[in-house]
BALOBA-1460 file (C-alpha; in Angstrom, 3 decimals):
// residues 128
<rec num="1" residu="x" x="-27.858" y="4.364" z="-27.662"/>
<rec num="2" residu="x" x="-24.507" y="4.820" z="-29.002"/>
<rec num="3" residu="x" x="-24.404" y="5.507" z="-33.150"/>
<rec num="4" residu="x" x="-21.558" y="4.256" z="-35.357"/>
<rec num="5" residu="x" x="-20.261" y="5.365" z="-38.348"/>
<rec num="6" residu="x" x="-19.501" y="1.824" z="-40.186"/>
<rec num="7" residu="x" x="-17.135" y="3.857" z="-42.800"/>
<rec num="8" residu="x" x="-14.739" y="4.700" z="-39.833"/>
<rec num="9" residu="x" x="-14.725" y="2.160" z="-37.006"/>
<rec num="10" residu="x" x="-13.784" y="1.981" z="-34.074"/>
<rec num="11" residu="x" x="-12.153" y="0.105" z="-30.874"/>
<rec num="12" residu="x" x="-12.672" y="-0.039" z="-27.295"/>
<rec num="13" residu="x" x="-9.987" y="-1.554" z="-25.155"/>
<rec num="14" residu="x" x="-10.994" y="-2.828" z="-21.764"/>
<rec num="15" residu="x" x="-8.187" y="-4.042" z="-18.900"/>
<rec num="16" residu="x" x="-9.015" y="-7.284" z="-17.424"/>
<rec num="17" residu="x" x="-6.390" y="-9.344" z="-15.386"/>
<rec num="18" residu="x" x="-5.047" y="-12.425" z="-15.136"/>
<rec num="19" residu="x" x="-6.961" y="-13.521" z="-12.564"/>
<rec num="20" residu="x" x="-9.848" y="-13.856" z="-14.763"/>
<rec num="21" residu="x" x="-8.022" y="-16.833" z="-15.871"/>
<rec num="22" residu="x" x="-6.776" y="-17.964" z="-12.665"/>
<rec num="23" residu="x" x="-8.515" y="-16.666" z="-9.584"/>
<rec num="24" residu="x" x="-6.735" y="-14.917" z="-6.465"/>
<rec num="25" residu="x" x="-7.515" y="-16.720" z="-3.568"/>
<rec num="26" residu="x" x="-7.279" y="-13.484" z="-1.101"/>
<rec num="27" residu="x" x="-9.093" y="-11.695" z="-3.894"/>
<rec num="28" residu="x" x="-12.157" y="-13.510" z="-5.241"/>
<rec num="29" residu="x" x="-13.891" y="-10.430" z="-5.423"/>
<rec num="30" residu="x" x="-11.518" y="-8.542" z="-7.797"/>
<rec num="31" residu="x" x="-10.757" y="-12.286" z="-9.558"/>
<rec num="32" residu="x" x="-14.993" y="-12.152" z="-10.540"/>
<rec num="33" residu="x" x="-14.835" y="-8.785" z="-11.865"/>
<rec num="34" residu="x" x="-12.244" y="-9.274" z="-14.164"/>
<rec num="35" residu="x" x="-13.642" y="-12.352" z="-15.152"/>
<rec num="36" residu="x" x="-16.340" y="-10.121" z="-15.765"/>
<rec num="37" residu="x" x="-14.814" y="-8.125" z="-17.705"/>
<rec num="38" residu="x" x="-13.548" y="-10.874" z="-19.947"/>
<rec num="39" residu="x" x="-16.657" y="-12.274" z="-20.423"/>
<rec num="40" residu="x" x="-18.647" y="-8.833" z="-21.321"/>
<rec num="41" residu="x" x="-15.309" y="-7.495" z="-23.592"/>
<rec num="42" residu="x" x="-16.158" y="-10.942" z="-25.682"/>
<rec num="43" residu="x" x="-19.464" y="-10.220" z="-25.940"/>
<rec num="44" residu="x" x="-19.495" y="-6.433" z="-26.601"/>
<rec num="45" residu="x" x="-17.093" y="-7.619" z="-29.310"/>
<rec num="46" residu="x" x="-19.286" y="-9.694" z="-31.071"/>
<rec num="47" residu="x" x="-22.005" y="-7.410" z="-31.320"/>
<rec num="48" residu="x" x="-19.547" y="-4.091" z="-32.128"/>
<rec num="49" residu="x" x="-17.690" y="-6.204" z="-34.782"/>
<rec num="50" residu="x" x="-20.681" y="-5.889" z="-37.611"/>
<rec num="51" residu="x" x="-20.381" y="-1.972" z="-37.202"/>
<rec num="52" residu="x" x="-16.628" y="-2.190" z="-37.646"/>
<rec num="53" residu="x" x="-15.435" y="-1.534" z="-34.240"/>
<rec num="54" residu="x" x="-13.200" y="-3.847" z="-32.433"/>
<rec num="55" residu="x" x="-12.962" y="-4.460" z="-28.355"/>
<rec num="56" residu="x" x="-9.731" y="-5.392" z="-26.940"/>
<rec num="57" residu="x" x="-9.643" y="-7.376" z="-23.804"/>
<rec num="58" residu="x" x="-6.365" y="-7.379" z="-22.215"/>
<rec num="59" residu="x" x="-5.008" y="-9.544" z="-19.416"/>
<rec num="60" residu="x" x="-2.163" y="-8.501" z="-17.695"/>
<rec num="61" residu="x" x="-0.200" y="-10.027" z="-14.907"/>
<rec num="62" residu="x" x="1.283" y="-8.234" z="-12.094"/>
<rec num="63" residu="x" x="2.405" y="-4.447" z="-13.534"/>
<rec num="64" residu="x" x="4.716" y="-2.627" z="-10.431"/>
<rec num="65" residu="x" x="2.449" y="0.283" z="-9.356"/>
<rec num="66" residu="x" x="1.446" y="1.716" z="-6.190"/>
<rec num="67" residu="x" x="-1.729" y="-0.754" z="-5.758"/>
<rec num="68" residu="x" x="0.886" y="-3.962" z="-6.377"/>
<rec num="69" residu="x" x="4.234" y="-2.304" z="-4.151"/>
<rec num="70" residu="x" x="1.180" y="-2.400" z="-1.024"/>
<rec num="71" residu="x" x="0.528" y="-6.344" z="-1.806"/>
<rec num="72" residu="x" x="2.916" y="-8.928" z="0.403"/>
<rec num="73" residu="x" x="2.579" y="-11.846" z="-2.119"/>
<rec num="74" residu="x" x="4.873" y="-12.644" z="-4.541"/>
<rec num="75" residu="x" x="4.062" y="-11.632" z="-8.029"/>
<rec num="76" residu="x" x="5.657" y="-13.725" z="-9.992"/>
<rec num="77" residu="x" x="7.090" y="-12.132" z="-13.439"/>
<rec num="78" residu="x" x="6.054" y="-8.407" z="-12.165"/>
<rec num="79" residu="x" x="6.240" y="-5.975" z="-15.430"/>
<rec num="80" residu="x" x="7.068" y="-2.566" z="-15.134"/>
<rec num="81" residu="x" x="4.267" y="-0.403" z="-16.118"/>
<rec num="82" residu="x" x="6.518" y="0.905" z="-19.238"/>
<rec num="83" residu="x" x="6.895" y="-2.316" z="-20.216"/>
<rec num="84" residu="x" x="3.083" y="-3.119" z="-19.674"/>
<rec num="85" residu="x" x="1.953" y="-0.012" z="-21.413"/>
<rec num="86" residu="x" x="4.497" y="-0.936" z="-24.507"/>
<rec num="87" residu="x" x="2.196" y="-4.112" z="-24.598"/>
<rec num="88" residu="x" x="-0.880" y="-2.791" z="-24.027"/>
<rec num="89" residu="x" x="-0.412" y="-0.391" z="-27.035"/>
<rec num="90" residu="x" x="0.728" y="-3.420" z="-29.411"/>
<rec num="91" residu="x" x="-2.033" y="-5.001" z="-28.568"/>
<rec num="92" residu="x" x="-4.512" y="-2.622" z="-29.160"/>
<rec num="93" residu="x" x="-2.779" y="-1.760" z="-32.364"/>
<rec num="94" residu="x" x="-2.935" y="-5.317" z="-33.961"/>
<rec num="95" residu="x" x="-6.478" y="-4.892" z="-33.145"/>
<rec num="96" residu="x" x="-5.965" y="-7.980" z="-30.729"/>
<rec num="97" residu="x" x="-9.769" y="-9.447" z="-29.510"/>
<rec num="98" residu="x" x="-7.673" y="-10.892" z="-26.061"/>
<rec num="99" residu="x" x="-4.159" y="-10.316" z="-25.385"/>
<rec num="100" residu="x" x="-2.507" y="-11.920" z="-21.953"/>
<rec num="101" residu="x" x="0.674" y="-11.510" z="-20.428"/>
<rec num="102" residu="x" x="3.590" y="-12.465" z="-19.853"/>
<rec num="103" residu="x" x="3.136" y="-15.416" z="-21.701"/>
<rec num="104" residu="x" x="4.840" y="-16.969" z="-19.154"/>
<rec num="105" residu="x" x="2.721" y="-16.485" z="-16.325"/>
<rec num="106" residu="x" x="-0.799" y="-16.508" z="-18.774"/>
<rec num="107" residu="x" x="0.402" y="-20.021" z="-19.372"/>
<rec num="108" residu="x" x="0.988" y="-20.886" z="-16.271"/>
<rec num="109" residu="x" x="-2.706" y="-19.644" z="-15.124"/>
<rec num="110" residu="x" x="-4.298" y="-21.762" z="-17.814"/>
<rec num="111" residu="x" x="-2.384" y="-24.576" z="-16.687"/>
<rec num="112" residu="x" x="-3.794" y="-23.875" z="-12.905"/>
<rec num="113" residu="x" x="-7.394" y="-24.306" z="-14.996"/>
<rec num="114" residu="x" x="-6.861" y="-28.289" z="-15.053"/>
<rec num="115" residu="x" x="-4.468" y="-28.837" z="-11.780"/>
<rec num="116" residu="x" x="-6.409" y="-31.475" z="-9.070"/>
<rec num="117" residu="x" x="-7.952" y="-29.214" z="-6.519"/>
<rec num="118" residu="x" x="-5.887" y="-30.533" z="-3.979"/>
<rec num="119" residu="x" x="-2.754" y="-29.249" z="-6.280"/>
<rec num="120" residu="x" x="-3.980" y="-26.405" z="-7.495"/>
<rec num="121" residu="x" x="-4.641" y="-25.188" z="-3.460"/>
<rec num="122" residu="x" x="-0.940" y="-26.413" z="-2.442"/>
<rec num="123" residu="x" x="0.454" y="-24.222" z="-4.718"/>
<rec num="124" residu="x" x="-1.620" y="-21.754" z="-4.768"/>
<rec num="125" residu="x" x="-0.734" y="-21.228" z="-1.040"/>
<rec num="126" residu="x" x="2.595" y="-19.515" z="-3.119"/>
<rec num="127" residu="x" x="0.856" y="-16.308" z="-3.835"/>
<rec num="128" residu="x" x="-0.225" y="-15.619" z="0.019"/>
């Protein structure tokens, strides 16, 4: 049982990816458990929020560190992990609920969400 003081708050920030969004095809393992992770962040959230403390989920896209230099697929829109961390922290500071990006490649993966199967495992052949 954790106890809260309501007068001072709180937050909690939790890294998901986005793959949550848009799955991995060589990694539906690691794609669940960010999903996962998306789906408790939300619902930690909502019970947290009465007591004053916020969760964070946060989404990023490929961030160049030594787990992503071992992967062979492209990674589209690859963020340095400065430039991750410099959004990470803005996120968190806003006191963001779900923060994803780049934009660019978060709207891409929610675009992936309504592609034709057929489409959406043509192009998906990209990332392998």
């Amino acid at each position: 049982r954790v106890l809260i003081d309501r007068n001072k708050g709180g937050q909690i920030a939790i890294i998901a990816s986005l793959s949550a969004v848009q799955p991995i095809n060589r990694a539906p393992t690691y794609s669940a458990t960010k999903a996962g992770l998306v789906a408790y962040g939300e619902a930690l959230g909502n019970i947290t929020h009465q007591y004053g403390v916020t969760v964070s989920v946060l989404c990023p896209g490929y961030v160049g560190t030594p787990m992503t230099e071992s992967l062979t697929v492209w990674q589209p829109t690859q963020l340095t992990s400065e430039k991750a961390g410099r959004l990470i922290k803005k996120a968190i500071t806003k006191r963001k609920r779900y923060a994803a990006f780049p934009l660019r490649l978060y709207l891409a993966a929610l675009s992936g969400r309504i592609l034709p199967s057929s489409l959406k495992r043509m192009l998906s052949r990209l990332f392998e």
